[in-house]
BABA-843673 format. One record per residue (C-alpha): x, y, z. Coordinates in steps of 0.02 Angstrom, whole numbers, plus 50000, padded with zeros to 5 digits. Example, Ala and Ser with C-alpha at 12.3 -4.5 7.8 and 13.67 -1.06 7.14 Angstrom:
<pts>
506154977550390
506844994750357
</pts>
This chain:
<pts>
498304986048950
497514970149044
495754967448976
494274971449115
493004957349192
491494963749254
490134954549349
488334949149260
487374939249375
487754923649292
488864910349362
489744899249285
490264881449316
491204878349476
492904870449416
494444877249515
494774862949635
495844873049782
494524882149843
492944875649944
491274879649897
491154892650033
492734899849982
491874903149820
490414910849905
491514922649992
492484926349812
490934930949726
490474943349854
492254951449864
491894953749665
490524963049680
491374977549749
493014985649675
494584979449695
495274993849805
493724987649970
495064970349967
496554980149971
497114976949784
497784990749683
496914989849516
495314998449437
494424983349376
494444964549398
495674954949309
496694942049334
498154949549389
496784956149534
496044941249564
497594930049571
498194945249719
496554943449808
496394925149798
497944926149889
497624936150023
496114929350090
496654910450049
498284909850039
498084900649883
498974901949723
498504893749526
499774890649397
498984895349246
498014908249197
496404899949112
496024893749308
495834913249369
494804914549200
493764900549250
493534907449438
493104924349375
491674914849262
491164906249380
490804921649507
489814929449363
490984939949276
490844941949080
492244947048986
491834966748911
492034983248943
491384989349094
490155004849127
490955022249188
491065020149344
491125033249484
492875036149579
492295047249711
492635040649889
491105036650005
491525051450128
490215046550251
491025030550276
492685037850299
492155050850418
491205037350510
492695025450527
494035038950561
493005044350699
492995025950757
494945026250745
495265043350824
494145036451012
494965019350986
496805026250980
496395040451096
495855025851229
497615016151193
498545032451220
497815035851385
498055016951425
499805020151404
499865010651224
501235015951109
500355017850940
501005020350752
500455026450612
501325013450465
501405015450278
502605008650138
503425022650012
504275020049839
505555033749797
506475034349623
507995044049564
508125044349374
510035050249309
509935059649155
511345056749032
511925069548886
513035064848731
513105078648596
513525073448421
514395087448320
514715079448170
515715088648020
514235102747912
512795095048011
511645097948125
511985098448300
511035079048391
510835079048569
510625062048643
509945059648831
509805043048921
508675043049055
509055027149186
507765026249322
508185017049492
506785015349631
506955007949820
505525006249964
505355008350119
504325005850271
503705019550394
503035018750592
502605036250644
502535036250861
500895049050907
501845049851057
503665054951015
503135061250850
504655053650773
504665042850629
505575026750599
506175020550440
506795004750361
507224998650194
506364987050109
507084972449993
506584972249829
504454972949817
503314977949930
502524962050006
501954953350138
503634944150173
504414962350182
503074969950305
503434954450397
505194957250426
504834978050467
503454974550598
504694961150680
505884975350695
504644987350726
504344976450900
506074974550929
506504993150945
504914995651046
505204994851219
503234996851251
502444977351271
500724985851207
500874992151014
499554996450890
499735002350708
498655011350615
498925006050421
497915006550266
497144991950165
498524986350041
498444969350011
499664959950081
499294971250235
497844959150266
498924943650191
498734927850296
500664926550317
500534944850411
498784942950496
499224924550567
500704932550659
499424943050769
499034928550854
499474925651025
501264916751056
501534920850853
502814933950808
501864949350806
500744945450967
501084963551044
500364972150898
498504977150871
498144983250702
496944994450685
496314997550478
495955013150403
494495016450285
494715012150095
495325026149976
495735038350116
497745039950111
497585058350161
496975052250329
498625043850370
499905052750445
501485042950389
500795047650206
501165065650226
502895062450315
503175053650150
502625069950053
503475083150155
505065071850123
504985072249931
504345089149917
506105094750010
507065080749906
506125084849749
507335102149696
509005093449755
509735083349600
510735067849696
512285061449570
511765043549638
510225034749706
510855030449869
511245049849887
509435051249846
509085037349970
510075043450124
509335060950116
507495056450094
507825045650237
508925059050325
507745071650322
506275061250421
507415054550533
508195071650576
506395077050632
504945075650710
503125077150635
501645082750738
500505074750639
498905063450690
497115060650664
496755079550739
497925090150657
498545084150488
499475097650331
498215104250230
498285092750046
497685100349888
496235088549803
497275084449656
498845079249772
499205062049735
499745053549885
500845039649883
</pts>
């Protein structure tokens, strides 16, 4: 388990060359709240964390390790355990925001916008193997091998057709991935005016992705409009995901791209009234993907 870095109020020397004295500035700031306001999925600052948001807002990348240490010194972190800290979510914010987000898209719907909802989902199929040993006066040994295989993919919900496209995703989640599923995305969209809704992963608000919002860039047709931090259950493409494993979940597939084509079958076959009004019920303890 990765060793926490928590911040003390006193700043270290400033040694890591790439990044400009404002840049610094605008680090030690982003430290002071939790990694999960920057889009990073981790409970604490370390360097795994910091090398992921150091990235996204600069685009800039260290070889070694002792250089993130160095960097998290010098925006005052210490290296101990932190205090308890409390998970819950800031509701007020997030019913502030998502009220924001429900006039916004309700505007671009009227204006004849096409708008999605977007989210990334990792599925697994594990294959459970059984060899029985009988040997000769013993004991009976039962021997299971459990082989786990996973695959992505990326989701654009339509609030106006209420259908749901899907695409595969290569390898990791990352920005060079959501690149190539939001180019596709505006291929198959006839509309010229497109805005998705999507949460705050990180490479969601990675330079390479943002930069292609730009007009004449890539993505120019798409507005993208951010939810709140910590508030999956306010996306709709989240609970497509869930009502898609809960009806895969029972069904043992002999191989994963069984598993694949009928998570994928099942969305596709439908459509999902879902948006910012009228949304499934969750359970609390539900953990969203």
């Amino acid at each position: 388990m990765p060793t926490p870095w928590v911040v003390t109020g006193h700043a270290g020397n400033e040694n890591a060359a790439k990044l400009t004295r404002a840049q610094k500035e605008q680090l030690k700031e982003t430290l002071s709240g939790p990694p999960s306001q920057s889009g990073v999925q981790a409970d604490f600052w370390d360097v795994p964390a910091l090398r992921d948001v150091v990235k996204i807002l600069f685009d800039v990348e260290y070889q070694s390790d002792s250089t993130y240490q160095l960097l998290l010194k010098f925006c005052g972190m210490s290296f101990k355990l932190p205090d308890p800290f409390d998970k819950r979510r800031d509701e007020a914010a997030i019913t502030a925001r998502m009220a924001r987000i429900r006039q916004e898209v309700a505007e671009l719907l009227t204006r004849g916008w096409e708008v999605y909802t977007v989210d990334e989902v990792r599925v697994e199929h594990e294959a459970e193997t059984r060899r029985m040993w009988l040997p000769r006066g013993g004991r009976t040994r039962l021997h299971v091998d459990r082989t786990r295989s996973a695959r992505s993919f990326f989701g654009a919900l339509s609030l106006t057709t209420k259908k749901m496209k899907i695409y595969p995703i290569e390898g990791n989640q990352n920005a060079e991935q959501i690149i190539l599923a939001m180019a596709r995305l505006v291929r198959e969209t006839e509309n010229e005016k497109i805005a998705v809704v999507l949460d705050n992963a990180g490479f969601h608000h990675a330079k390479a992705v943002t930069d292609l919002y730009e007009p004449g860039q890539a993505l120019e047709r798409i507005k993208p409009i951010y939810l709140p931090p910590c508030a999956p259950d306010h996306n709709p493409t989240e609970h497509v995901w869930n009502t898609a494993k809960d009806h895969i979940a029972n069904i043992q597939q002999d191989t994963p791209e069984q598993t694949w084509t009928a998570f994928t079958s099942y969305i596709t076959s439908r459509t999902f009234d879902y948006d910012f009004e009228h949304l499934p019920i969750t359970p609390p303890e539900r953990n969203l993907v």
